[in-house]
C-alpha positions in Angstrom: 86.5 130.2 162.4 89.3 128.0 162.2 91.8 128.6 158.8 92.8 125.4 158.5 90.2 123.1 156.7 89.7 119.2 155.4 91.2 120.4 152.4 94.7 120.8 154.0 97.2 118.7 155.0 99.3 118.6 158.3 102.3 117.4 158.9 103.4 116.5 162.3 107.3 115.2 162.6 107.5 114.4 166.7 107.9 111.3 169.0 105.8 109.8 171.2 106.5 110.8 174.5 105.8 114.5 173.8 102.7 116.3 175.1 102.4 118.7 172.1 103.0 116.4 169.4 99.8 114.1 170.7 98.0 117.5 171.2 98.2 118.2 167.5 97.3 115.3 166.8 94.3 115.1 168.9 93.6 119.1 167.3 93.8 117.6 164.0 91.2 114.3 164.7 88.7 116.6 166.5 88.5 119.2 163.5 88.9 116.5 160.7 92.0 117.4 159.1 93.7 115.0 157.5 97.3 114.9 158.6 100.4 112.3 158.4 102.3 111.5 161.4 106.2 111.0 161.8 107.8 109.6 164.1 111.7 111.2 164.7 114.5 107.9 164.9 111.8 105.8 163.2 110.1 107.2 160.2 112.8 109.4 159.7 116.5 109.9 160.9 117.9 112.8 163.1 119.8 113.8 160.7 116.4 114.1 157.9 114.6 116.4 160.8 117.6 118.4 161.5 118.0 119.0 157.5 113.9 120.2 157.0 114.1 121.9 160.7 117.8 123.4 160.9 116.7 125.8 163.8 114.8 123.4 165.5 115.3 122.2 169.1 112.0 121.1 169.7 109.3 118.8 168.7 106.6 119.1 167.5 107.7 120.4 164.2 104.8 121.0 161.6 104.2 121.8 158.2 100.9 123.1 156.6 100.3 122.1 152.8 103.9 121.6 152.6 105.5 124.8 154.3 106.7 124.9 157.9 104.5 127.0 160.6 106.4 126.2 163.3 105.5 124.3 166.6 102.0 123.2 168.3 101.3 126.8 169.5 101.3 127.9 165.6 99.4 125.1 164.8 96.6 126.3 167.8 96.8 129.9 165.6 96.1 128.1 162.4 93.2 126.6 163.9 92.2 129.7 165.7 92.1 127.6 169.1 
């Protein structure tokens, strides 16, 4: 049973060449979870991502309700997957 439900909200910061990023995306549209989508250098600057993600050196980066789980592999735990 998945933890994660349409109540929720997932936030995926990324860019589009990255496997992970349109695997969570792809998690989120099979399950129904409403989520928003940002693109790094176009929705938001390097500089915004590397002020909400200071110890981040990949993408995706994802927040849950607001608060930072991690990467796509926490998001896969979320879900139970």
């Amino acid at each position: 049973m998945a933890l994660i439900d349409r109540n929720d909200l997932v936030e995926i910061y990324g860019q589009e060449a990255c496997t992970y990023c349109k695997r969570a995306v792809e998690v989120c549209e099979t399950y129904k979870v409403p989520y928003q989508y940002y693109t790094v250098r176009e929705d938001i600057t390097l500089d915004e991502f590397k002020e909400m993600f200071p110890h981040a050196r990949t993408v995706p980066q994802i927040k849950l309700n607001g608060t930072w789980i991690g990467g796509f592999k926490e998001l896969e735990a979320e879900f139970r997957l």
